[in-house]
Each structure stands twice: as structure tokens, then as C-alpha cells.
C-alpha positions in Angstrom: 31.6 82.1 136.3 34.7 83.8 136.6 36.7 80.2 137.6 35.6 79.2 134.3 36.4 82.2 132.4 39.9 81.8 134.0 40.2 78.6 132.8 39.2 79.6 129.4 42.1 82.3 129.4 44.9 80.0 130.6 43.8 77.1 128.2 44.2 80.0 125.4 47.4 81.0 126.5 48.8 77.7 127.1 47.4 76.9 123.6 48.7 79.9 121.8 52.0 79.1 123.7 52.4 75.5 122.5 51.3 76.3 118.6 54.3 79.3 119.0 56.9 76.6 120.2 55.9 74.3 117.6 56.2 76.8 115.2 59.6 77.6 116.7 60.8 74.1 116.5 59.3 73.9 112.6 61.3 77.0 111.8 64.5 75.3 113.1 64.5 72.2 111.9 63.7 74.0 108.3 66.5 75.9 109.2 68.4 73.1 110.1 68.2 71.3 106.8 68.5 74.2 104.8 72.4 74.2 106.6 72.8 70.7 105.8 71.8 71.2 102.5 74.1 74.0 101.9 76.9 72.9 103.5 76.4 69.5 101.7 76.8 71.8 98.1 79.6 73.7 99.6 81.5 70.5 100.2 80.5 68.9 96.6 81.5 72.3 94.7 84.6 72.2 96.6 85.2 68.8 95.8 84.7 69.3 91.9 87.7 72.8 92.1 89.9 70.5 94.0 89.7 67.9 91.3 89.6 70.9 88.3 93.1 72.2 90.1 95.0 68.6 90.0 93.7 68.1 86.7 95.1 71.5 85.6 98.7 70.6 87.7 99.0 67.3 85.9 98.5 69.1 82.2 100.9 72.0 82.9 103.4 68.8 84.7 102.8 66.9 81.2 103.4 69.7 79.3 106.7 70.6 80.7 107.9 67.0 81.4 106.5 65.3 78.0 107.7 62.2 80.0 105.7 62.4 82.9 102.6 62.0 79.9 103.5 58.7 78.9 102.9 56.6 81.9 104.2 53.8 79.9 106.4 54.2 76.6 106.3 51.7 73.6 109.9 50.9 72.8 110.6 50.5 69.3 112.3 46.7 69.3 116.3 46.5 68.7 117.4 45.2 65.1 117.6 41.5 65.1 121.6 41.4 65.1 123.0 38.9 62.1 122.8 35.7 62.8 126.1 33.4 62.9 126.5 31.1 60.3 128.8 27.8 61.2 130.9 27.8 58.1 132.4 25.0 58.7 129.3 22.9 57.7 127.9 23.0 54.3 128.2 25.3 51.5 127.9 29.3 52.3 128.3 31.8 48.7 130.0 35.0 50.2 129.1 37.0 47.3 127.1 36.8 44.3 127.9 38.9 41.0 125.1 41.7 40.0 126.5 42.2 36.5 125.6 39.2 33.7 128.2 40.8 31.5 131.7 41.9 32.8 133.5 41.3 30.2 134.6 44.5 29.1 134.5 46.0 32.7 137.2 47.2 34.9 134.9 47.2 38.1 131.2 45.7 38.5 128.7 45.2 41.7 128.4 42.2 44.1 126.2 41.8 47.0 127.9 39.7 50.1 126.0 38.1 52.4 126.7 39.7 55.7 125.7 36.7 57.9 128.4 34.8 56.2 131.2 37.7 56.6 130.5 38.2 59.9 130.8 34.7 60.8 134.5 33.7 59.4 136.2 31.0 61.5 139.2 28.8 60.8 138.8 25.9 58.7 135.4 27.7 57.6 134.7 27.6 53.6 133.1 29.7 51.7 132.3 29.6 48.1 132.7 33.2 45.7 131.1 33.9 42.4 134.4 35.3 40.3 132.5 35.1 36.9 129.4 34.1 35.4 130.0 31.0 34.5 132.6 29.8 37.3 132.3 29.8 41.0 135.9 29.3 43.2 136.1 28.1 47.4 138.2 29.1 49.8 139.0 27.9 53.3 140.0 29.9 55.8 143.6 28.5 57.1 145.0 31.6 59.6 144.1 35.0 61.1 146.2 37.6 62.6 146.1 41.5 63.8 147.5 43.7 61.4 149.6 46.6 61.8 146.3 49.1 62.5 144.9 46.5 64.3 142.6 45.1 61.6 141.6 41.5 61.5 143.6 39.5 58.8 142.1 36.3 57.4 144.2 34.0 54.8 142.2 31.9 52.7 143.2 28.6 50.8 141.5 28.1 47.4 140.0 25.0 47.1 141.7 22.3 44.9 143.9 25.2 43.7 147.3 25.8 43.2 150.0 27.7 45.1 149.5 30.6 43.0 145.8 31.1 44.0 145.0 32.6 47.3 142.7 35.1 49.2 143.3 37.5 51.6 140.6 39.4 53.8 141.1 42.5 55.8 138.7 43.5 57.9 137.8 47.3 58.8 135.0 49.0 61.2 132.8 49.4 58.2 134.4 47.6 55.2 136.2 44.2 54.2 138.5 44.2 51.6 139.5 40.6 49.9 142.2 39.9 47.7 141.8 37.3 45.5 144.1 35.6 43.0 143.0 32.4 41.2 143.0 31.0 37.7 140.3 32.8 36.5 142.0 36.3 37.6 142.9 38.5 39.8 140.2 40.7 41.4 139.8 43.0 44.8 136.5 43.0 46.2 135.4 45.9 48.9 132.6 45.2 50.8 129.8 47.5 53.2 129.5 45.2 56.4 126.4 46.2 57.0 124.4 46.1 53.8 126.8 43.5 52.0 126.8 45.9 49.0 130.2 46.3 47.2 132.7 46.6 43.9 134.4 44.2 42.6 137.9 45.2 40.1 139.5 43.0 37.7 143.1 43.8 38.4 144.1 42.0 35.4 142.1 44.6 33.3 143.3 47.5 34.7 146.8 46.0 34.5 146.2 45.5 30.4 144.5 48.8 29.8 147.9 50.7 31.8 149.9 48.3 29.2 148.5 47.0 26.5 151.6 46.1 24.6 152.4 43.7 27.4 155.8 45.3 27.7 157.5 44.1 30.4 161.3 44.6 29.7 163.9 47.3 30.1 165.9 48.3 26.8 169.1 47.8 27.0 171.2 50.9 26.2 173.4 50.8 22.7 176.4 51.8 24.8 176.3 48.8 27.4 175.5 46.8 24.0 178.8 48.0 22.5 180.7 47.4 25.8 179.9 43.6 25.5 182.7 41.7 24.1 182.9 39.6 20.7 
């Protein structure tokens, strides 16, 4: 009787014993993966500052290098430069008049093509609008450096005379030409760029300084009297 109520006892201890070290082992592995899952938010909210801090480094970097923004910049294409013209083929008008009517006018617009004056050569021709009704051509027979340093052209009118002519000069932003045929005598200036310019009738201005076409000294009554019979 009392082996088996010996037994009894130890079975219930051992019993009692195992249940406590299985609830032991529960607790830690509860414990365990409570840990895991802790530390596994610890690392994720860490994760997401580390990435809120380089976000806020690259604005404040932006904002003080706008350059640093742009990771690649959209550059505005160069002006198509003018292209050359080989005046030495074909027909090429320099200029054009904007005025239908200058005959009562001292000066009046043109518009140049400025292809065509930036692409003079020797032996090049170009054609010039001196009046409404009549267009003149010139070829370009010689070119020198003037005293400035300015490029010279000296034209040939086509079919002319010796008393027709044209002379360019050329400066940074304007070109000047001289131009003498039978229709008149006229200075053109010219923008480079934009081709815009003023032509003047020399002739006009010349007639409106003296319109009695005087164009004689008086002789003096005593050099007169001096003359002999």
C-alpha cells in the first residue's frame, strides 16, 4: 500500500514537473517571437527615417544647388547660322525696295537678304532693286582691308558704264554700299543681322541743298576790269 502510494506521489510530481517545463518552454518561445517581432519593426521603422533623412538631404541639396535638381537639362537649340549662298551661280536680289512711291523722298526702307550679304565672293553677282520699275547687277571684281580694318568690296555694274559703280563696306553690325549708276546715286545702310535698312537718294538731297543748280563761282567786277581789251 504505501509502494503504490509512493508511486502515486512521484508520478504527480514528475507530472506537475513536466507540464511546468512545458510551460516554461511555451513562455519562451512566445517570448522569443515577440523579440523577433519587435526587433523586425524596429529595423523597418528605422529603415523608413533613414530613407525620410536622404529624402530631406536631397531637397535641401536641390534647393541650394538648383542644378543638382535637374539631373538632365533641356538645352534650348543654337540659331540655325545663315546659310552661304554661292553667288557666283544664278541670280541673288541683295535688296528689295519697301516703298512703291519714292519719288518725292529723300530716304525710304529696303530689306536685304542677309544670306546673300553674308556670302560676297569675287566674281559673285548680285542683282539690287534701285527703283520700282528698274533693277541694276553688280559683280563683285576686288576686296581689300580698309584703314579700320573693315572689309572693302568693289562692285562692277553690269553692262554699265565707267561712271557706274558700287562700293561695300562692311562693319560688325552694318554694311554700307555706295552706289552710282544711271538711274542715280544712292547710299544704302544695312542691319546684318535683320537685313533691315535705309536707302538715300544722294541726288535728292544734292537738289534740295541747291535747287538753282548753281555750280559756278562769280567772277569779281575788279578781276573783270583787269582783263584786257
Amino acid at each position: 500500500m504505501n509502494y503504490t502510494n509512493l508511486m502515486r506521489t512521484t508520478l504527480s510530481v514528475l507530472g506537475v514537473s513536466l507540464f511546468s517545463f512545458y510551460l516554461v518552454g511555451c513562455s519562451e518561445s512566445t517570448d522569443k517571437a515577440e523579440v523577433k517581432k519587435v526587433t523586425s519593426e524596429v529595423s523597418k521603422v528605422s529603415t523608413e527615417q533613414a530613407a525620410s533623412q536622404a529624402s530631406l538631404q536631397n531637397n535641401k541639396s536641390s534647393e541650394n544647388n538648383p542644378k543638382a535638381a535637374v539631373t538632365e537639362e533641356v538645352l534650348p537649340e543654337p540659331p540655325a547660322s545663315k546659310k552661304a549662298v554661292d553667288l557666283t551661280k544664278g541670280q541673288h536680289q541683295l535688296w528689295q525696295l519697301q516703298d512703291a512711291d519714292i519719288e518725292n523722298k529723300e530716304t525710304y526702307a529696303v530689306q536685304a537678304d542677309p544670306a546673300v550679304l553674308s556670302s560676297f565672293v569675287i566674281d559673285g553677282v548680285v542683282t539690287m532693286q534701285v527703283t520700282p520699275d528698274h533693277t541694276v547687277a553688280a559683280k563683285l571684281v576686288e576686296t581689300y582691308n580698309g584703314d579700320m580694318g573693315e572689309m572693302v568690296w568693289k562692285g562692277e555694274i553690269v553692262d554699265g558704264d565707267n561712271t557706274e559703280s558700287m562700293l561695300v563696306t562692311e562693319g560688325e553690325r552694318t554694311t554700307i554700299i555706295s552706289l552710282a549708276t544711271r538711274y542715280g546715286n544712292q547710299t544704302i545702310v544695312i542691319d546684318k543681322d535683320t537685313g533691315k535698312g535705309r536707302a538715300t537718294d544722294e541726288d535728292k538731297i544734292a537738289q534740295s541743298q541747291n535747287p538753282d543748280h548753281v555750280d559756278a563761282v562769280p567772277v569779281k567786277d575788279d578781276l573783270l576790269k583787269s582783263q584786257p581789251k
